[in-house]
GUDOLO-742496 format. One record per residue (C-alpha): x, y, z negated. Coordinates in steps of 0.25 Angstrom, whole numbers, plus 5000, padded with zeros to 4 digits. Each point is the difference from the previous one (the first is absolute). Layout:
// GUDOLO-742496
<<X; Y; Z>> ...
// end
This chain:
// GUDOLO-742496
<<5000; 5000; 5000>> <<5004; 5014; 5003>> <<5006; 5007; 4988>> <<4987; 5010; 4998>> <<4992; 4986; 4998>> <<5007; 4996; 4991>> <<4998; 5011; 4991>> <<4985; 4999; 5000>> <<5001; 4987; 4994>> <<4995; 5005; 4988>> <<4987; 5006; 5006>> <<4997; 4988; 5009>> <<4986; 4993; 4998>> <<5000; 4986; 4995>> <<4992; 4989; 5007>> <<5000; 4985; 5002>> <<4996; 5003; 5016>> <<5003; 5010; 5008>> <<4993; 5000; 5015>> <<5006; 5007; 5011>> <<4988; 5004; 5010>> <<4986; 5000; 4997>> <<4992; 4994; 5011>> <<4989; 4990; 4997>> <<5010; 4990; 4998>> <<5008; 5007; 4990>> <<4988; 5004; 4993>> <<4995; 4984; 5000>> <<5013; 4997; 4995>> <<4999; 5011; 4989>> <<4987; 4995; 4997>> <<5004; 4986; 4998>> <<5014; 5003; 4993>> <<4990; 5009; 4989>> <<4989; 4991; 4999>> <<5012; 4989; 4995>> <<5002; 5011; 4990>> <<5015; 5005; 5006>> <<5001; 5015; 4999>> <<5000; 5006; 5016>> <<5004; 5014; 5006>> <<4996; 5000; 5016>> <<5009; 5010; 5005>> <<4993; 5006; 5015>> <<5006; 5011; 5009>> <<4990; 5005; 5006>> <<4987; 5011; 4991>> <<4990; 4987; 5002>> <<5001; 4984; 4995>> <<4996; 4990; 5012>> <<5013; 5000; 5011>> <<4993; 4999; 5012>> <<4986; 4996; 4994>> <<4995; 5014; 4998>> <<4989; 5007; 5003>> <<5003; 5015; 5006>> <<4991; 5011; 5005>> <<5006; 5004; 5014>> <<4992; 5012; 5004>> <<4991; 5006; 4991>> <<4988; 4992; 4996>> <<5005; 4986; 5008>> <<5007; 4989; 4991>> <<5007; 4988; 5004>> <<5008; 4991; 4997>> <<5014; 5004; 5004>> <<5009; 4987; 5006>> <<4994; 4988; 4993>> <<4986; 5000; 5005>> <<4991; 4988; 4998>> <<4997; 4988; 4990>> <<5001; 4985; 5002>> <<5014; 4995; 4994>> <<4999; 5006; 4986>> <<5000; 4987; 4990>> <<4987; 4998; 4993>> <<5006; 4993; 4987>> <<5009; 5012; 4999>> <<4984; 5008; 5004>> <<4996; 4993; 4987>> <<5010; 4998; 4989>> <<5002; 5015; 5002>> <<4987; 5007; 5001>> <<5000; 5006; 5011>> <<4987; 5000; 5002>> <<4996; 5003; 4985>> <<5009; 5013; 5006>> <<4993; 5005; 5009>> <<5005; 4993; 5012>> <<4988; 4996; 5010>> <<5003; 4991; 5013>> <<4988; 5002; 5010>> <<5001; 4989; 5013>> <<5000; 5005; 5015>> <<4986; 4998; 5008>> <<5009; 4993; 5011>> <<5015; 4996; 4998>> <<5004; 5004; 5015>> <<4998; 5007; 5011>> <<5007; 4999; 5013>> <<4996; 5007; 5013>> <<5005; 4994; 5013>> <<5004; 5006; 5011>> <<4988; 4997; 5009>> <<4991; 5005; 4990>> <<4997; 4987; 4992>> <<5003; 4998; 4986>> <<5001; 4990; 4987>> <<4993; 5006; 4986>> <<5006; 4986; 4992>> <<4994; 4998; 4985>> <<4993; 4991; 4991>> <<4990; 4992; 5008>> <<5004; 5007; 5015>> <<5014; 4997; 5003>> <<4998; 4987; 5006>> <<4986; 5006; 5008>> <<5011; 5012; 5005>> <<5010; 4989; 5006>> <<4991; 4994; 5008>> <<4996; 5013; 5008>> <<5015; 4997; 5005>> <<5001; 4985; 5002>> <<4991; 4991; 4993>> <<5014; 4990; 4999>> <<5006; 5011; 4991>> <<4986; 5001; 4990>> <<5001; 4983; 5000>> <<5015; 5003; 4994>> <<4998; 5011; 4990>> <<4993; 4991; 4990>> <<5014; 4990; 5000>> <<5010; 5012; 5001>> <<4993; 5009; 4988>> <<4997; 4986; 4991>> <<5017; 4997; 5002>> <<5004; 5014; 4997>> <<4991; 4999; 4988>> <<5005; 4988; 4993>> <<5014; 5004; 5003>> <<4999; 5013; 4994>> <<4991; 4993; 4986>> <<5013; 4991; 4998>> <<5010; 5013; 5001>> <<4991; 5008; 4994>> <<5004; 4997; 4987>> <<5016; 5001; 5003>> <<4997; 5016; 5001>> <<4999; 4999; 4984>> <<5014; 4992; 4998>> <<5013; 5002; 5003>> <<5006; 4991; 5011>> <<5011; 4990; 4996>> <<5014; 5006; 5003>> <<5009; 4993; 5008>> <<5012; 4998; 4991>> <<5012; 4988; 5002>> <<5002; 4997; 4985>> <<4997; 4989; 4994>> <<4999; 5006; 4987>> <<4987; 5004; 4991>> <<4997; 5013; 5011>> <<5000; 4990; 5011>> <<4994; 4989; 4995>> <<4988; 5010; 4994>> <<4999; 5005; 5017>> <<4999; 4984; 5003>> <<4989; 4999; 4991>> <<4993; 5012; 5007>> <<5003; 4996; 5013>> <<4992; 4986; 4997>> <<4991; 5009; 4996>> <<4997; 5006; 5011>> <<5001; 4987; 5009>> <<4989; 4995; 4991>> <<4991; 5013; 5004>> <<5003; 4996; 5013>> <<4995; 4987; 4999>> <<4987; 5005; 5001>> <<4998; 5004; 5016>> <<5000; 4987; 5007>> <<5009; 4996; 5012>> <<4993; 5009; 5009>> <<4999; 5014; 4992>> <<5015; 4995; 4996>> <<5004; 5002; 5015>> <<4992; 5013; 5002>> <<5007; 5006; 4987>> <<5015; 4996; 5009>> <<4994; 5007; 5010>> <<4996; 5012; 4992>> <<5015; 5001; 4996>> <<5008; 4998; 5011>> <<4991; 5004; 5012>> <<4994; 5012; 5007>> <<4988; 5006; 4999>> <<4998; 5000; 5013>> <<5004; 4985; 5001>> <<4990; 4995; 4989>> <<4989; 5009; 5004>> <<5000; 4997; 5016>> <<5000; 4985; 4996>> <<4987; 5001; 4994>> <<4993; 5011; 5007>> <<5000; 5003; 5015>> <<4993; 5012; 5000>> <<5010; 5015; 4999>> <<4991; 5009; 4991>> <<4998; 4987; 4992>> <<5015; 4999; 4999>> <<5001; 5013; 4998>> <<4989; 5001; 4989>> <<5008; 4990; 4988>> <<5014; 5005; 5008>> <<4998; 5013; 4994>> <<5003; 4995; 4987>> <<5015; 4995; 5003>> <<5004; 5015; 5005>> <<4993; 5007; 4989>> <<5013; 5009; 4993>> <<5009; 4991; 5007>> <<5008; 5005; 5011>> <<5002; 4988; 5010>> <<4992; 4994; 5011>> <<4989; 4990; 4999>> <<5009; 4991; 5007>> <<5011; 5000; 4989>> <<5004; 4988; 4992>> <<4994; 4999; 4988>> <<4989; 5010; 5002>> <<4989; 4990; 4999>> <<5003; 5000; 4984>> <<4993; 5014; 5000>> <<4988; 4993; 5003>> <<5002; 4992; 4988>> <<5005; 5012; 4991>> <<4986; 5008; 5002>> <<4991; 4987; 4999>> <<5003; 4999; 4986>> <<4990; 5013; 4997>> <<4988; 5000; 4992>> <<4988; 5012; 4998>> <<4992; 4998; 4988>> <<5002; 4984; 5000>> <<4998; 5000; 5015>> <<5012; 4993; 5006>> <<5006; 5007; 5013>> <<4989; 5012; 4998>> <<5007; 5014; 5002>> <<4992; 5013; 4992>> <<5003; 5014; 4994>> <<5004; 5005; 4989>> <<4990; 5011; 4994>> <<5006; 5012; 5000>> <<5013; 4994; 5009>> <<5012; 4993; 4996>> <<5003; 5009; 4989>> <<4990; 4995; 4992>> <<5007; 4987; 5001>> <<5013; 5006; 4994>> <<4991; 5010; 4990>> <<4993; 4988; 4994>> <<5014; 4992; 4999>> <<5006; 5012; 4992>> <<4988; 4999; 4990>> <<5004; 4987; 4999>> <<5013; 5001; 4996>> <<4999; 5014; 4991>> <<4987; 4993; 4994>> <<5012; 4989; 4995>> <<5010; 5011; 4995>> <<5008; 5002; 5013>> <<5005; 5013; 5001>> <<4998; 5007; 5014>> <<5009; 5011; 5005>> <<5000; 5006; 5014>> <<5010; 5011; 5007>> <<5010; 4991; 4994>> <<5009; 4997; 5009>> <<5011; 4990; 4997>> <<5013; 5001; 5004>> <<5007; 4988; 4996>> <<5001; 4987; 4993>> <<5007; 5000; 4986>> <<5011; 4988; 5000>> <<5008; 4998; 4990>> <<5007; 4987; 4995>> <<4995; 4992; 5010>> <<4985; 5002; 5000>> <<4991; 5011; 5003>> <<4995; 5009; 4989>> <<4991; 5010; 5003>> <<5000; 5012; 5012>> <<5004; 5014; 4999>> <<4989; 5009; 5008>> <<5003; 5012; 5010>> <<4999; 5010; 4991>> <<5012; 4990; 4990>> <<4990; 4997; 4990>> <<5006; 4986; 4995>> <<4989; 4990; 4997>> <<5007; 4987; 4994>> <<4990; 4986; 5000>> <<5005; 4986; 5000>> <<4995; 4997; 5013>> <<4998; 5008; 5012>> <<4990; 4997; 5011>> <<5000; 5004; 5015>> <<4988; 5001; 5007>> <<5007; 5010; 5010>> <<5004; 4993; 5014>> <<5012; 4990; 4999>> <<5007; 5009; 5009>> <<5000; 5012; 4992>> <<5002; 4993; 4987>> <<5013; 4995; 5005>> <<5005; 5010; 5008>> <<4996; 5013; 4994>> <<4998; 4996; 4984>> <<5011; 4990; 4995>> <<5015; 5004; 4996>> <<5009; 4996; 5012>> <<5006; 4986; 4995>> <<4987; 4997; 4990>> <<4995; 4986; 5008>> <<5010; 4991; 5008>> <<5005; 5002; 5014>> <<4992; 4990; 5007>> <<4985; 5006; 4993>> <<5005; 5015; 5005>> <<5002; 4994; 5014>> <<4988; 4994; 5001>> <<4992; 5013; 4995>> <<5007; 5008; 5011>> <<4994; 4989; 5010>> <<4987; 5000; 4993>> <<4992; 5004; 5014>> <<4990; 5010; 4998>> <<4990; 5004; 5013>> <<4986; 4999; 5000>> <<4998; 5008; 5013>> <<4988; 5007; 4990>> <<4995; 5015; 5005>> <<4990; 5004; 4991>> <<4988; 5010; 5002>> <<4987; 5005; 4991>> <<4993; 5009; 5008>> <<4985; 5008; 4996>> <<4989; 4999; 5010>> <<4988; 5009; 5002>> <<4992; 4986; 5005>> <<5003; 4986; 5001>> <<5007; 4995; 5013>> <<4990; 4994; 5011>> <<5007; 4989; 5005>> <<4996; 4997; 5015>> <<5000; 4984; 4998>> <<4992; 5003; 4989>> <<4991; 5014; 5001>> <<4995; 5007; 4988>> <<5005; 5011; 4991>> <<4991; 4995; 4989>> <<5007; 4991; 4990>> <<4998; 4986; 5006>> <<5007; 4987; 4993>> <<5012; 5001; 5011>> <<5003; 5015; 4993>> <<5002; 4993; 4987>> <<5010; 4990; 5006>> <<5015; 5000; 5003>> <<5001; 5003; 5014>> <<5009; 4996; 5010>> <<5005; 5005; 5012>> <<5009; 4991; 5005>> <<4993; 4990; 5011>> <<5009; 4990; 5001>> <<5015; 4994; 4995>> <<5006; 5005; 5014>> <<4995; 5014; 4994>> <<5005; 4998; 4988>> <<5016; 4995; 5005>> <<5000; 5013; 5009>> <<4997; 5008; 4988>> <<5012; 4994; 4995>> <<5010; 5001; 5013>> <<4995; 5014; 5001>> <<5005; 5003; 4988>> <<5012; 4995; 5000>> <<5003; 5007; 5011>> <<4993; 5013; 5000>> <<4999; 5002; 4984>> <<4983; 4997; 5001>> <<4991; 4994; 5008>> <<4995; 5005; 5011>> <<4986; 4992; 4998>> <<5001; 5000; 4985>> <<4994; 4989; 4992>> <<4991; 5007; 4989>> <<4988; 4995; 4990>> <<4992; 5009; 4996>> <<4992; 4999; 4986>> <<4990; 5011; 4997>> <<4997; 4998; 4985>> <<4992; 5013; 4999>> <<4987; 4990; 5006>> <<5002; 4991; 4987>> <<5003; 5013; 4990>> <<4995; 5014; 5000>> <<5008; 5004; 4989>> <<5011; 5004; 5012>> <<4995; 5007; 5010>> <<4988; 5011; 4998>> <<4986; 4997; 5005>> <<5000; 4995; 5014>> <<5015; 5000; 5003>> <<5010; 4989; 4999>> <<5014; 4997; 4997>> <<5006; 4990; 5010>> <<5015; 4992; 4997>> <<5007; 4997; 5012>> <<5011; 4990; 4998>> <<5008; 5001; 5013>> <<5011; 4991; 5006>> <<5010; 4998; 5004>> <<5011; 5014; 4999>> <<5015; 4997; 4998>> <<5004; 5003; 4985>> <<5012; 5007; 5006>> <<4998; 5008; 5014>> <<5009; 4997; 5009>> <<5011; 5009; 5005>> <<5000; 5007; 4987>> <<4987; 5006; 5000>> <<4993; 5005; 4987>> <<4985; 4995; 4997>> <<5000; 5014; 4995>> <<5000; 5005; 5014>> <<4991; 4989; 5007>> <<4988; 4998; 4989>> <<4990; 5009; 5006>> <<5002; 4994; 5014>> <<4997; 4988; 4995>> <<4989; 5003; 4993>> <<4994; 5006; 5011>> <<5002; 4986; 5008>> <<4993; 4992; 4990>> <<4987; 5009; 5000>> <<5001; 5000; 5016>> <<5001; 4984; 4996>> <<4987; 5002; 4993>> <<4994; 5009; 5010>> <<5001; 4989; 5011>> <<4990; 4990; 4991>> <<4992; 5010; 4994>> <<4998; 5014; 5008>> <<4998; 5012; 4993>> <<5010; 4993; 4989>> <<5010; 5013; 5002>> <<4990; 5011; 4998>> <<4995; 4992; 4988>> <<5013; 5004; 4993>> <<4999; 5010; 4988>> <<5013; 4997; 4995>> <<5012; 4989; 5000>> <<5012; 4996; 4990>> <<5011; 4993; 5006>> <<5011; 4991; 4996>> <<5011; 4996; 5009>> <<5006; 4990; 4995>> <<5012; 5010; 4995>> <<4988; 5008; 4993>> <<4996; 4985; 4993>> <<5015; 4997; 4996>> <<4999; 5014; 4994>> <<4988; 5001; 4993>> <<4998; 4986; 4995>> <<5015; 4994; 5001>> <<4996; 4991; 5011>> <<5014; 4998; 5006>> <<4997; 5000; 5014>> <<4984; 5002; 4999>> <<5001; 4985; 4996>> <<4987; 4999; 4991>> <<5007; 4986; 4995>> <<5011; 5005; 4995>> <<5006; 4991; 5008>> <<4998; 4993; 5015>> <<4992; 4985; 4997>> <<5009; 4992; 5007>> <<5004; 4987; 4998>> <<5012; 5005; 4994>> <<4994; 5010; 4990>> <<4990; 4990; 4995>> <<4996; 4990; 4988>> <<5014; 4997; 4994>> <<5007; 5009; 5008>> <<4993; 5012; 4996>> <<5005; 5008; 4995>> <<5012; 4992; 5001>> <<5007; 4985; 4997>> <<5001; 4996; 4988>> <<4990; 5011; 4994>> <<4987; 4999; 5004>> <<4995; 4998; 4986>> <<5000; 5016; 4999>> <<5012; 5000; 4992>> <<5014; 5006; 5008>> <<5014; 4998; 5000>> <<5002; 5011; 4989>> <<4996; 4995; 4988>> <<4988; 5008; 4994>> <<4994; 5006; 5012>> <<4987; 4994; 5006>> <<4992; 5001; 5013>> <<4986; 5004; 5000>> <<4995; 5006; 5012>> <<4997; 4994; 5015>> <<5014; 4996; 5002>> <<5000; 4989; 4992>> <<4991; 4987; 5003>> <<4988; 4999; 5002>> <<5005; 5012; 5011>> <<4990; 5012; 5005>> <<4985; 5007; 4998>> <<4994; 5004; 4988>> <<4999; 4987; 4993>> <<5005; 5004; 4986>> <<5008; 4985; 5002>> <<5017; 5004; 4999>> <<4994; 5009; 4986>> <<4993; 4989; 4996>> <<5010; 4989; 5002>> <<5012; 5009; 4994>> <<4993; 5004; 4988>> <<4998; 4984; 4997>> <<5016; 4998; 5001>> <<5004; 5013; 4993>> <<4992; 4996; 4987>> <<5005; 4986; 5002>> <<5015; 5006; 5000>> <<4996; 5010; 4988>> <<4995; 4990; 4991>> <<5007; 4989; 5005>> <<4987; 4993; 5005>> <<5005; 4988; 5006>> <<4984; 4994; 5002>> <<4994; 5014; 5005>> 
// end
């Protein structure tokens, strides 16, 4: 520590935890850590609690949520053994789950009940397969469910008590496997090691049907549909629930914040203590171990353990002492890929957007859904190729969620607030351009985008808040725009996230805990990492070998 650090030892505030970064999963893991009786201090940069779960007005009188924008992954156990309901959180269901407009002016409106009746206006062969494909990523995603609450076995050689504790929780996991039979066996391989585009065209013949469940393998992830390992995505958002209803997406009154809001009362209602504009500059070390943080302003707060829900990258990079981990874990954060390809948008309409597959400017069930532009997975890679070469695509991929149909409390009377979640733009511009100088031309192509399904979209427009994804890594501390805190690859998954050997939310420097997305079971507001770490930071506090 620098010299000035030291000498505000003194006035330093004792804890058992500190947290660096309140987002939802810092606060689940504030809540947690409390409720087990642990004293807690959530340190968070920014004047609001919630990362990017929050809810912000944009232009006067219109409220959205800012870069996190809908509900489905958020674990109902945490839901439960937390409250959050009992504080003030309220989850309401879409009419529709999804909307997407083809070219030639037809569509498919999929939910509870239609989705199959949709297919078959595009091939009665694909309707005869959706019950098989939907049943198969069903049962995969009840099996795996329940790895999201545990840590993964680390992949460790020794054959001493560590390792023989990981074999123990491999068999474990073996066993949970041991309940999809041969064939669901086979399609979870698949899921791991194959495209979506692969695993999607073997089952469906139809583009807009491909395109429809290929949506999900792009969302926040900067690579084409046709990518290796993509088709896991389709995995990763199956395991979603809306008020006990499995694969249902909804709303949360009053945006994402209310999610974050309701967590904080949470923890706070356990005696966690919340502060916000309290930047952290870095990790304490000393003997060996972490040992609190000293804040932007030099303010020392000493705790016996630290938690980080802030990306890996920054921990890594920007907060630890030069020499604090070994060689080989600071090589592997500076490889740590972060891209998600994300530009985000909330924009304030005077009317709802009259789609031309679908007229109206009343609210029907397909304003209530996610819709998607994006026809087909040929679409979708030359989104991706584009951006690549160009810095964004040309014919951007976007879904558009219109959350003011489902709640007033956003927009006033008769207007609407619109979340456009565009793909795919380059986290870094080619030849050295700045986001800063390009943002309000891309903007401008992703309302034109709009436009071209839904006329009279543009002059709808009140008001817009961007964020490119250097305005995400800025605000929110999303490297990269990555909403993930980290690219779900193969590589930066299960036991390798956030790394070999320490995927049970512990790191290499004694003391010093992962908590956020970059940690397993990986991205969305799921409250998952906090929860998982919270479980082994008690069991390392009180020495809980059984908890």
């Amino acid at each position: 520590m620098a010299q000035e650090d030291m000498a505000q030892e003194d006035m330093a505030q004792d804890c058992d935890v500190v947290i660096v970064g309140g987002g939802h999963n810092g606060l689940t893991c504030a809540a947690y850590l409390a409720r087990s009786g642990l004293s807690v201090k959530v340190l968070e940069r920014r004047p609001v609690v919630g990362g990017a779960a929050v809810t912000e007005e944009f232009v006067p009188g219109f409220r959205n949520s800012a870069a996190a924008y809908t509900v489905s992954l958020l674990n109902p156990g945490i839901v439960s053994d937390l409250d959050l309901h009992g504080h003030g959180l309220r989850i309401v269901e879409r009419r529709a789950q999804n909307f997407l407009p083809t070219a030639d002016g037809r569509y498919l409106l999929t939910g509870e009940g239609r989705t199959k009746r949709e297919i078959a206006k595009f091939s009665v062969r694909d309707a005869a397969r959706y019950d098989a494909y939907a049943a198969e990523l069903s049962a995969i995603a009840d099996v795996l469910r329940d790895l999201a609450l545990h840590a993964p076995p680390n992949l460790v050689p020794a054959w001493n008590a560590r390792g023989l504790a990981e074999f123990v929780r491999l068999l474990g996991l073996g066993n949970r496997l041991r309940g999809l039979d041969s064939r669901q066996r086979h399609a979870l391989l698949e899921l791991f090691a194959r495209s979506a585009a692969d695993y999607l065209e073997s089952r469906f013949e139809t583009e807009p049907v491909q395109a429809l469940f290929g949506f999900d393998a792009i969302v926040g992830n900067y690579a084409s549909p046709y990518a290796p390992g993509t088709a896991y995505l389709l995995l990763h958002f199956a395991f979603g629930e809306v008020n006990g209803k499995k694969g249902v997406w909804g709303h949360a009154v009053g945006g994402m914040g209310a999610i974050s809001d309701a967590l904080a009362k949470a923890a706070r209602g356990h005696g966690s203590e919340i502060e916000t504009d309290a930047e952290v500059r870095e990790v304490i070390v000393e003997k060996g171990r972490a040992a609190g943080v000293v804040l932007r302003n030099g303010r020392a707060i000493r705790a016996r353990a630290v938690a980080a829900g802030v990306n890996p990258k920054l921990l890594y990079r920007d907060l630890l002492p030069d020499g604090a981990v070994p060689p080989d874990a600071s090589e592997r954060m500076a490889r740590w890929k972060c891209a998600s390809g994300t530009f985000r948008m909330n924009v304030a309409l005077s009317k709802l957007p009259n789609f031309s597959a679908l007229p109206g400017d009343t609210v029907q069930d397909h304003h209530t859904s996610g819709i998607i532009l994006g026809p087909s997975l040929a679409y979708m890679e030359r989104a991706y190729s584009d951006a690549r070469q160009f810095g964004w695509s040309r014919e951007p991929v976007i879904e558009i969620l219109i959350p003011s149909t489902l709640d007033g409390t956003l927009a006033p009377a008769g207007a609407h607030v619109a979340s456009l979640f565009c793909q795919h733009v380059a986290p870094e511009l080619p030849g050295g351009r700045s986001w800063d100088d390009c943002r309000e031309q891309v903007a401008d192509l992703m309302i034109a985008t709009v436009e071209r399904h839904a006329p009279g979209f543009t002059a709808s427009v009140l008001g817009r808040q961007i964020y490119s994804p250097l305005d995400l890594e800025r605000t929110f501390g999303l490297v990269g725009g990555d909403i993930f805190h980290g690219a779900m690859t193969l590589d930066q998954m299960f036991s390798a996230r956030p790394m070999l050997g320490y995927a049970d939310y512990r790191s290499p420097l004694p003391g010093l805990y992962h908590c956020g997305a970059g940690a397993h079971p990986g991205g969305g507001v799921t409250g998952a990492p906090g929860h998982n770490a919270a479980r082994t930071i008690v069991r390392d506090l009180r020495k809980l070998w059984w908890f």
